[in-house]
Every structure is written in C-alpha cells, then in structure tokens.
C-alpha positions as CSV (number, residue, x, y, z in Angstrom):
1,X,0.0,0.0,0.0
2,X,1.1,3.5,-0.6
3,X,2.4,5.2,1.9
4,X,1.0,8.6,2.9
5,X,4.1,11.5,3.9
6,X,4.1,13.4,6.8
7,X,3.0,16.3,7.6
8,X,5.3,19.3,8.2
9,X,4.1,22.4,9.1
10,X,5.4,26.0,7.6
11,X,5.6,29.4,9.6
12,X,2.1,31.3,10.0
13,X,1.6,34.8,11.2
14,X,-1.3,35.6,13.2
15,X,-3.4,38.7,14.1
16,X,-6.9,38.9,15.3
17,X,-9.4,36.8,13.1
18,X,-7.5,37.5,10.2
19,X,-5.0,34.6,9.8
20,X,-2.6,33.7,6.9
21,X,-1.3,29.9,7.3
22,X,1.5,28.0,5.5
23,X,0.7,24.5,6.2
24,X,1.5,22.2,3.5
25,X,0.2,18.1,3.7
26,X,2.5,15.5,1.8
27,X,0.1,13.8,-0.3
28,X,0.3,10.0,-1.7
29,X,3.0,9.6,-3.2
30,X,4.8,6.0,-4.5
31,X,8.4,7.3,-3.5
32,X,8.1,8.3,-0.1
33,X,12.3,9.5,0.1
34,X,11.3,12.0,-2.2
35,X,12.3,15.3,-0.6
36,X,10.1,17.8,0.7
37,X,9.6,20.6,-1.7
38,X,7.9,24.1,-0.7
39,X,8.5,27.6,-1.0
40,X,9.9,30.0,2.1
41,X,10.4,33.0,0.4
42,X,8.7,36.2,1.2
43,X,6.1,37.4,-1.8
44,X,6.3,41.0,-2.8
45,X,3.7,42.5,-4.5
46,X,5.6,45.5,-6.5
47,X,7.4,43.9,-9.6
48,X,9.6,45.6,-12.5
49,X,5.7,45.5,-15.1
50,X,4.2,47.9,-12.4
51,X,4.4,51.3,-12.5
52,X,3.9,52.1,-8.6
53,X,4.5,49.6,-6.1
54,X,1.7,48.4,-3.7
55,X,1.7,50.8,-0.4
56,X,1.7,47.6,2.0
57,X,4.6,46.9,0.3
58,X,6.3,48.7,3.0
59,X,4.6,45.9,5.9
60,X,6.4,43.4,4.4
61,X,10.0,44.0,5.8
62,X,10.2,41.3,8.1
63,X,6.9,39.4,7.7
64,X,6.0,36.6,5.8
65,X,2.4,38.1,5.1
66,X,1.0,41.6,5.7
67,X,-2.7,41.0,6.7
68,X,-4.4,44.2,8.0
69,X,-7.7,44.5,10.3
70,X,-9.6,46.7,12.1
71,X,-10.3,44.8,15.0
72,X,-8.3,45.1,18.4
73,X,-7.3,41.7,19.5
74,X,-3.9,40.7,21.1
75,X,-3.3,37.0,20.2
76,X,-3.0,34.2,22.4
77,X,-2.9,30.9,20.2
78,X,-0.6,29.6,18.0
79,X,-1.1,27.0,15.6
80,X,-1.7,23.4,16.4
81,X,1.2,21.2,15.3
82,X,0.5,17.7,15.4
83,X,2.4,14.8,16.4
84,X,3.8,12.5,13.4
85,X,2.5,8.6,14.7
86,X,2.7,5.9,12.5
87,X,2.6,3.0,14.6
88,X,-0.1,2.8,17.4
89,X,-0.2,1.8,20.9
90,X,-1.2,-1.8,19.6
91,X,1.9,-2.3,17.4
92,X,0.0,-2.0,14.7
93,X,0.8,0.3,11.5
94,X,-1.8,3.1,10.2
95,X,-3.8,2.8,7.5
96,X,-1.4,3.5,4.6
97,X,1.9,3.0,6.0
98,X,3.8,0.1,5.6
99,X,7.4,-0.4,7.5
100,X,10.5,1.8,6.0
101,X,12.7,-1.6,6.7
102,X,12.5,-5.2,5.9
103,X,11.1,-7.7,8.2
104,X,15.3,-8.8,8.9
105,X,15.9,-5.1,9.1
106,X,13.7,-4.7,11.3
107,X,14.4,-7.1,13.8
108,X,18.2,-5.8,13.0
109,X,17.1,-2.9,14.6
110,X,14.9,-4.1,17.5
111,X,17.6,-5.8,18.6
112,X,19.8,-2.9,18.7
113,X,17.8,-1.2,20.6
114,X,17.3,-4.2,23.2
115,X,21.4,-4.6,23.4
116,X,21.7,-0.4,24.0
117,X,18.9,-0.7,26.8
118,X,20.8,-3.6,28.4
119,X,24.5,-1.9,28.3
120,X,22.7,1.4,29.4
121,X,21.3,-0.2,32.3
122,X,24.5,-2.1,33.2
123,X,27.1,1.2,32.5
124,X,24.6,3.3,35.4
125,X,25.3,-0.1,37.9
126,X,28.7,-0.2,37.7
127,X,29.1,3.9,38.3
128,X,27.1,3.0,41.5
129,X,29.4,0.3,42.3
130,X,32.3,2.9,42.3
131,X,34.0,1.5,39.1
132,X,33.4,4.9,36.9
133,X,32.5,8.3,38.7
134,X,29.8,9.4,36.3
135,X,27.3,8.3,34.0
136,X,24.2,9.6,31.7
137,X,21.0,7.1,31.2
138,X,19.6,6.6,27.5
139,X,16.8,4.9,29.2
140,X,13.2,5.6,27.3
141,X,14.7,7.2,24.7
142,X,16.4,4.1,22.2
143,X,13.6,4.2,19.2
144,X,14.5,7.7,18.5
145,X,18.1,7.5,19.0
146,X,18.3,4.2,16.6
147,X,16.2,6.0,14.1
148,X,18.2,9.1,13.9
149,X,21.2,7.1,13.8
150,X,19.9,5.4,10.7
151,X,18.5,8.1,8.8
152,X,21.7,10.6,8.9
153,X,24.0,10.9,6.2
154,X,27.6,9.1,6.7
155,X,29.9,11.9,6.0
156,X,27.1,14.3,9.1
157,X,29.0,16.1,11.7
158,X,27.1,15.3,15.3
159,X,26.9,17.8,17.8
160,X,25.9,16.0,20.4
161,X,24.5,17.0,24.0
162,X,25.2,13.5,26.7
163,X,22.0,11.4,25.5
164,X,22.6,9.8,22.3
165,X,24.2,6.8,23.0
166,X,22.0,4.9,20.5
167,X,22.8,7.4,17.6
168,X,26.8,6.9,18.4
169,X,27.1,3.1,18.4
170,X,24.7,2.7,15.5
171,X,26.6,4.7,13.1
172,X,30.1,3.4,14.6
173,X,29.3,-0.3,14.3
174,X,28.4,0.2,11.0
175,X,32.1,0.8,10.7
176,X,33.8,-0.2,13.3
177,X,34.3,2.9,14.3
178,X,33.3,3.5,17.6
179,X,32.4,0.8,19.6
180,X,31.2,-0.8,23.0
181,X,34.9,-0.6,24.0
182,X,35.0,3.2,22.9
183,X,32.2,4.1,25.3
184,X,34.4,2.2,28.1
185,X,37.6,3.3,27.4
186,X,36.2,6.7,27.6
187,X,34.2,6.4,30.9
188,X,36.9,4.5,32.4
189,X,39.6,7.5,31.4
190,X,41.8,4.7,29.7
191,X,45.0,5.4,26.8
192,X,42.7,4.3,24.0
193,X,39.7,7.4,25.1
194,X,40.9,10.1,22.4
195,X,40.0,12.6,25.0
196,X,43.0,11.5,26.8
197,X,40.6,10.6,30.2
198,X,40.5,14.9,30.6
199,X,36.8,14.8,29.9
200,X,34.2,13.6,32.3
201,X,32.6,10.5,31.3
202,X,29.9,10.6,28.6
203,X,32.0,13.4,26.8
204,X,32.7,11.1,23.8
205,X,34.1,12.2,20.7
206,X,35.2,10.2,17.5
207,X,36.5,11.6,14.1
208,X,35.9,8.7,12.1
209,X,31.8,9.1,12.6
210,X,31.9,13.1,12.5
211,X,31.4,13.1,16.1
212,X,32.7,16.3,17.9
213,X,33.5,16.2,21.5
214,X,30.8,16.0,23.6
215,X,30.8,19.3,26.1
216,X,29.0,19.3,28.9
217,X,28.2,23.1,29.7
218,X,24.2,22.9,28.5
219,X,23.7,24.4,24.5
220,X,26.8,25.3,23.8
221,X,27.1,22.4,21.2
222,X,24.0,24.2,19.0
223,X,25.5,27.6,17.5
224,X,28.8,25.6,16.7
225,X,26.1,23.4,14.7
226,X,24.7,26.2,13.6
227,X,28.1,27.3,11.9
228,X,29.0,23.9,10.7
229,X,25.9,23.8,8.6
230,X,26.6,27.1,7.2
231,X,30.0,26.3,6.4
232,X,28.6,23.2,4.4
233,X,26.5,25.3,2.6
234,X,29.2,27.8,2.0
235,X,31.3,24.7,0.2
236,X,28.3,23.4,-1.6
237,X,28.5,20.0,0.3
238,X,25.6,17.3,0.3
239,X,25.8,16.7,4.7
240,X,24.5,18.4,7.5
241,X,25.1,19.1,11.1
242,X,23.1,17.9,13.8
243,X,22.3,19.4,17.1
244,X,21.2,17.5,19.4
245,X,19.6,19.2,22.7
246,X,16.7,18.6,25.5
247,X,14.0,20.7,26.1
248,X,15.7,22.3,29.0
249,X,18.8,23.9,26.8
250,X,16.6,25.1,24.7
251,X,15.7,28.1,27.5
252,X,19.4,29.0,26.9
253,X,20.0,31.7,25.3
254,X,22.8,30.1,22.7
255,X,19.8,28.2,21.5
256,X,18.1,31.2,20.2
257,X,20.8,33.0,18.7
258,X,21.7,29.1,16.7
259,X,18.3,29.3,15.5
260,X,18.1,32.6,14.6
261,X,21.8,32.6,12.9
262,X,20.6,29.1,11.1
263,X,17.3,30.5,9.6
264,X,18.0,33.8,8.2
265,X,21.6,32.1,7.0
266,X,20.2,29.0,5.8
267,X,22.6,26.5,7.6
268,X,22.4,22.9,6.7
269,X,21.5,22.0,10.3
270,X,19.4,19.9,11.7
271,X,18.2,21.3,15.1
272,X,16.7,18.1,17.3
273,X,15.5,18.2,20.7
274,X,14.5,15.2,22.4
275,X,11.6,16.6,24.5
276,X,11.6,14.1,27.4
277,X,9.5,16.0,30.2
278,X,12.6,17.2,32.8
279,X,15.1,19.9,32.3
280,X,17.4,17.8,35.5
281,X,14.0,17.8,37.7
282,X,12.3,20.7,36.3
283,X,9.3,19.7,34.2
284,X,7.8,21.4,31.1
285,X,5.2,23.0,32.7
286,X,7.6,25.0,34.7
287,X,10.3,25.3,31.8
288,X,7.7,27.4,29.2
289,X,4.6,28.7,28.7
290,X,4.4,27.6,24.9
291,X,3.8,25.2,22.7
292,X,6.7,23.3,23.4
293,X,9.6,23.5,20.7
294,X,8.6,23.1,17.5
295,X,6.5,26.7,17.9
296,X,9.8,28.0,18.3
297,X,11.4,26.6,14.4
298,X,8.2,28.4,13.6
299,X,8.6,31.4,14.6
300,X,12.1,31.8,13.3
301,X,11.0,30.5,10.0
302,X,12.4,27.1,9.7
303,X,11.0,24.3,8.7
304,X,9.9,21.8,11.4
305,X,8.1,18.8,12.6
306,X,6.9,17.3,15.6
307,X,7.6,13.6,16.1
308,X,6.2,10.2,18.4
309,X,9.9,9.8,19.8
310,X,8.4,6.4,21.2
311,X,7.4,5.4,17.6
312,X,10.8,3.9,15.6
313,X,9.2,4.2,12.1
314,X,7.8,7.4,12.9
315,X,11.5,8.8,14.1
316,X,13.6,7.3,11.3
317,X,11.1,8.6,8.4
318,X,10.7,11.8,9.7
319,X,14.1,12.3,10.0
320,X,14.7,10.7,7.0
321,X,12.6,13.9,5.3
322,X,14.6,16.5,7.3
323,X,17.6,15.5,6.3
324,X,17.0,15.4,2.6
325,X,15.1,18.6,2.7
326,X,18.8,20.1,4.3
327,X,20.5,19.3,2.5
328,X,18.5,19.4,-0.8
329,X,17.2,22.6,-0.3
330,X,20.1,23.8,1.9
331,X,18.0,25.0,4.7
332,X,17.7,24.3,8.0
333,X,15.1,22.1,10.1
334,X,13.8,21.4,13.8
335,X,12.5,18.5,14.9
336,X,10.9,18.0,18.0
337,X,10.5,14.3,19.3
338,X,8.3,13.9,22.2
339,X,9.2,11.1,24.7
340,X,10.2,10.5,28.0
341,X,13.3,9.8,30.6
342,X,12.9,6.9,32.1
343,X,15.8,6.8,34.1
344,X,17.6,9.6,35.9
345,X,19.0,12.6,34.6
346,X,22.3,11.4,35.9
347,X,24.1,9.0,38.4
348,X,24.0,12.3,40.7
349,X,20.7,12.5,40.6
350,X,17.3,10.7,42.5
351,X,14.8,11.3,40.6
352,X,12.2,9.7,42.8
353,X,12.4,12.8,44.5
354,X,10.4,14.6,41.9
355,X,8.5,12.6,39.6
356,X,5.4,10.6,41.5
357,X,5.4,7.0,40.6
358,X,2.1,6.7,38.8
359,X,3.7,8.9,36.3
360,X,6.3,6.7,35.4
361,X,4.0,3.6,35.2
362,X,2.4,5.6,32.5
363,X,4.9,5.8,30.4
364,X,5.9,2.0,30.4
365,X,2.7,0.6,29.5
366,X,3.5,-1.6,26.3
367,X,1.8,0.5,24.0
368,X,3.8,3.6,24.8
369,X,7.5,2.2,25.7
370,X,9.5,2.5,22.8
371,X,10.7,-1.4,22.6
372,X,7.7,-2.5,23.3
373,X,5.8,-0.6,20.8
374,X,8.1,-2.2,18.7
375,X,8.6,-5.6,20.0
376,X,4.8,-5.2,19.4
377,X,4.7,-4.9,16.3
378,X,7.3,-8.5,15.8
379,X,5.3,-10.3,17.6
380,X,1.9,-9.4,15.2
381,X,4.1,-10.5,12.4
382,X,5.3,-13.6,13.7
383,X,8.9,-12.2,14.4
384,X,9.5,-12.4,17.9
385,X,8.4,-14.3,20.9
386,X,9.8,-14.3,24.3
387,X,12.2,-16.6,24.2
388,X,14.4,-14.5,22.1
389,X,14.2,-11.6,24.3
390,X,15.6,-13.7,26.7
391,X,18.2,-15.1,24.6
392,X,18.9,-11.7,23.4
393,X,18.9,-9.8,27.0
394,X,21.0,-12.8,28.2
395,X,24.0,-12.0,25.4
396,X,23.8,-8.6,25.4
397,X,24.8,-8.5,29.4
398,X,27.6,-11.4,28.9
399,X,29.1,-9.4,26.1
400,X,29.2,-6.3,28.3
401,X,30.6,-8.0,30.9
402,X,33.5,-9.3,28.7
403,X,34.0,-6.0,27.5
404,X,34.2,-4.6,31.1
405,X,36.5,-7.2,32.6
406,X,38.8,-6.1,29.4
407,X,38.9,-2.6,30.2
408,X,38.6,-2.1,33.6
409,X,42.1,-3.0,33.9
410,X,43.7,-1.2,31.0
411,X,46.4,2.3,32.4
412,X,45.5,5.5,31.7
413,X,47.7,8.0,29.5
414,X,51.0,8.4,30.9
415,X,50.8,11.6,33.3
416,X,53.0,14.1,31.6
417,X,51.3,13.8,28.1
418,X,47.9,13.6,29.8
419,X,48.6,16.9,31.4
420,X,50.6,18.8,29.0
421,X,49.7,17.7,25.3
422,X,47.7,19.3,22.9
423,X,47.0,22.6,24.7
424,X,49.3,24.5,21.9
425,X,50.4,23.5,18.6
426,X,53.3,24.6,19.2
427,X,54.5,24.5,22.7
428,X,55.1,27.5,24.1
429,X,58.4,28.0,26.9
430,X,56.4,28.6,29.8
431,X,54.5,25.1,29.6
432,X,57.8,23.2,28.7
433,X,58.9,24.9,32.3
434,X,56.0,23.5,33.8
435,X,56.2,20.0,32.2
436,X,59.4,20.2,33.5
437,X,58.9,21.0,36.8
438,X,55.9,18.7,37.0
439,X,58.6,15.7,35.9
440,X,61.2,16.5,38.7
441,X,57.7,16.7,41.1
442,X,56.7,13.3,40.3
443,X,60.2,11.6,40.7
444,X,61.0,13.2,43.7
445,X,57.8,12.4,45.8
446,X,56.5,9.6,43.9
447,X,55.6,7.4,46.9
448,X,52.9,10.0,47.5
449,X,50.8,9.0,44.4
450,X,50.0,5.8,43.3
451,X,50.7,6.0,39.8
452,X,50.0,2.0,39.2
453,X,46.8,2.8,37.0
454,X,49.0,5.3,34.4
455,X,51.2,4.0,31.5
456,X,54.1,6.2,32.8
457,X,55.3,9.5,33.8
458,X,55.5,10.7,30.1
C-alpha cells in the first residue's frame, strides 16, 4: 500500500481573526524518500511590469504576510502542530503506512535497541558500584536514538549534548568505528579514550563518525552546529550538522541566537530536541509557557516537525525527510520528538524525589514504551516471541561483561602527556617549564601518588 508523507508544518503569522497559514500536507505519493519541496520566500507585491509599487509593500520587511484588520485583538494561540505517529499503541501500523525496513531489518534494529537498553542499564550499575565516577541514562529514549542514527547521512557532523548513545554506536558499528569498548575506554579515562581521560565521562568524541566532542556546559554544542551547517552550505556539500539538545537547553540563550543565525543564513543544520518531560528535575510545565519547541522553528522560520519519539518508524522517516530537505534545499530544520526519561537525569541525581510514581508507570505501559511498541509490532508478524528476548537480554549482558573485565584494567595516559599535550600547537616556553617541573615533582615524591593505574610518567 502506498504510503502517505508526513506532515510538516510552515511558519504562519497571526493577528486577530484574520490569519494567513503556511501549512502544506504530503500527499500519496509512490516514492516516499522524495524530498520535501515548498517555497519559504517572502512574496512581494511590487514587480519591475508595475508602475507604482503596492503601499503595504512597505509591511512586508520582516513578515512573511501583511494582513491588516480593524479589530483590536492581542493574540494568544498559536497554531496546532501535530504529532507525526505511525505505529499505534497496539503495534499495529496506520492505514497506509507500511514499514521503511525489511522484516530482517527490522528485527536488526529491535535488537539494537534491546542490546543499548541492556549496556545502558549495566554502564549506570557499575558507576554505582564505584568503578566509573559518572554516568548519563539513554533509558526511554532508544527508538529515536536508533532512528536518527539510521537516517543521517555518513559523511554528518554530530553535535551531540550527553544522551545519544544509540545514535553513536549505531553509526560506529556500521564501521567499526566507535564501539562498546569506545564508550568504556572513555568512561573509564583509559589510553585508547581520544579525549585523553580529561573529559568527564559521557563526553565522547570520535572523528571517524563526525562526532565532535561532547561538552557538557548545557547548549553550547548548537550555535557551533549552527556554523557547521553554514559552512557546508558555504562549500556546496551534500551533509548536514546535527544538534542534538533537551527541552531544558533550549531556555538558553545560545539556542536562540543558533536558531536565529541558522534561519535567516540558511545553515544545513538539523536542530533536534528530544523533548523528554525534565530539564534535570524541572518539568515542562515549569520550563515554558508555549507550545513546546517546535513553535519556536516556527517562529524563526524554519521548517519543522513534531515527532512520536516512542514510535521507531515514525522517528527514522521523519528524519529521513529533514535530512533530505537540508541538505537538498540547503536550509535548515527542527524536529521535536516527544518522549520521555525513564531513568535519571544522571548517576548524581534521584529522581524519585520529583517525579510521582504513577507517572512513570504511564509511560511503560507496552503500548507507549519504545521497545515495546516495537517488539509489538514483531510479535503481530510472527517475528519475535519471548524466548528470544531472553536469549537476546541474556547475550547482550555477557558481552558487556567481557568487554568490562577487558577494560577495567587497561592504564590511563602516561601523566605528563595527559597533562601537558595538545594545549598548543606549538609548545610555548612557559609550559615546557611546567612539564618540567611537574617531571622532577613526580620523581622526587612519587611514593605519594599511586601511579599503578598510568602508563608512565610521560
């Protein structure tokens, strides 16, 4: 059956009852990778065959339509994006939709997102058993992160925020790039973490899958997307940059200025927030007063869509869309996908503190947990049952473990380079003094530090 495209919804301005919308639908169409095609520039209604241009003319700085009326009303609604769902609550698709991936790819993918829940789950208990200091949960959010990691382009730069695990290892294994024993040499600060262990854990960063080093400090990763895209665009090249960011960042103020900077420049950036109900334990309700984030693409005039983050298909085809549109068109998009954190914000946080439990109950039910939505759908098509899951669980935890027994045990950097390397290209005098000093330091009261778990001095 022929698929029906989603909807994504154009800037509108509003005042009073008089109201000029920009909403196109994606009708039936037999090639649903087709890109997105509509116009975003303003209309003018002087042109070089007229004699006198139009007075309103003058309106039109700035807006994308110049509606006037003589009634006094001060808006209040904005409006309604929807929320792009293909597959229900019962695993079942919707009329017209059939599944962007074979029935093998399919269960490729399930059970990628099974293995990532199981490691997740496993990476928070051994930061709780002492073995790494920190750690970030991907818990409730694996559809979306599997589906973005599918649908971006190989040769994509990632600016990532601290929850996108799935995104990283799915477009490292493809390559071998970055792996399971990435992720642990980084949070356990060993010689093989690029970073050097001077990052704190979660900050991952890998060249080979465009993937620029994670920094903690909330948004700052989004203008430096902004600017990638632009440079992209600048160079005529067929990628984009992503920003990845939470509902929460975006109430910094670098957010705003990326968006800004990205529509009126046209960046080749993909702006998407994982709306997942907490800033740390501040919810939504307390966060904005709007209509969550995608109002905000809106009202800079980029193009955006809202997205069922809990729905796989949904995720990977609506980002499939935005990133063809980027780069296509060479404009920038925002896509918000609504879902929810099931775990904490971090290993220094309890979020029972916060959230009431009924809440989260809600959001496992089968029909709304991301896995199970999808394990769903397998198991109406004869795919899965539950003694795979078990199988599957059960291998995904002994392969962790392996990979944690191998290592846990592996030095860190040798001390000197760890300390002193890569601050300058070229080292200056002043830090080759302090290296130095820092060397005679070490062998002179070395039974004061146990250096056992470092490669060396230098």
């Amino acid at each position: 059956m022929t698929p029906l495209r989603p909807i994504v919804t154009r800037a509108c301005s509003t005042f009073g009852k008089a109201t000029a919308k920009r909403t196109e639908k994606l009708v039936a169409s037999p090639a649903w990778r087709q890109s997105l095609t509509f116009s975003s520039q303003r209309t003018f209604s002087a042109s070089a065959h007229q004699p006198k241009p139009d007075p309103t003319d003058v309106y039109h700085a700035g807006l994308r339509n110049t509606v006037f009326t003589n009634e006094c009303e001060i808006s209040s609604e904005s409006q309604t994006i929807p929320i792009f769902r293909v597959l229900g609550y019962d695993g079942k698709l919707q009329a017209g939709w059939q599944p962007p991936f074979s029935a093998e790819e399919c269960l490729e993918r399930y059970r990628f997102m099974v293995r990532v829940n199981v490691w997740d789950m496993m990476l928070y208990n051994i930061q709780r058993q002492g073995r790494i200091s920190f750690y970030m949960q991907n818990q409730g959010e694996e559809a979306l992160q599997t589906a973005i990691g599918n649908a971006l382009g190989k040769d994509d730069h990632l600016w990532c925020q601290y929850r996108e695990l799935g995104v990283l290892l799915w477009r490292g294994l493809q390559n071998n790039a970055f792996t399971v024993t990435n992720v642990l040499d980084q949070l356990f600060s060993t010689a093989g973490d690029p970073g050097k262990g001077r990052q704190m854990p979660i900050s991952y960063t890998n060249k080979e899958t465009g993937l620029q080093t994670i920094c903690t400090p909330l948004t700052t990763q989004v203008p430096h997307a902004a600017g990638c895209g632009y440079a992209f665009k600048l160079n005529g090249e067929k990628r984009a940059a992503v920003a990845f960011f939470g509902e929460g960042a975006a109430s910094e103020g670098d957010f705003h200025a990326a968006m800004n900077f990205a529509a009126v420049l046209k960046s080749q950036t993909l702006f998407v927030c994982r709306n997942n109900g907490y800033a740390i334990s501040t919810p939504v309700k307390d966060q904005y007063a709007g209509d969550g984030i995608a109002i905000r693409g809106l009202s800079y005039g980029m193009d955006t869509i809202r997205v069922d983050g809990n729905d796989f298909f949904a995720s990977y085809i609506a980002t499939k869309k935005a990133w063809e549109l980027c780069v296509n068109e060479s404009k920038p998009v925002c896509l918000e996908f609504m879902t929810y954190r099931l775990g904490h914000h971090s290993t220094s946080d309890d979020s029972a503190q916060y959230r009431p439990a009924q809440e989260m109950s809600m959001w496992t039910q089968p029909g709304i947990d991301a896995i199970a939505r999808l394990r769903s759908f397998l198991e109406n098509n004869g795919l899965w049952d539950e003694a795979k899951e078990e199988e599957l669980r059960k291998e995904a935890k002994h392969s962790m473990l392996q990979e944690i027994k191998q290592v846990e045990n592996r030095k860190s950097v040798a001390i000197l380079p760890g300390i002193f390397d890569d601050v300058y290209d070229v080292e200056p005098w002043h830090i080759k003094e302090q290296r130095e000093e820092c060397r005679q330091h070490l062998k002179r009261n070395s039974q004061h530090y146990d250096m056992t778990k470092f490669q060396g001095i230098e």
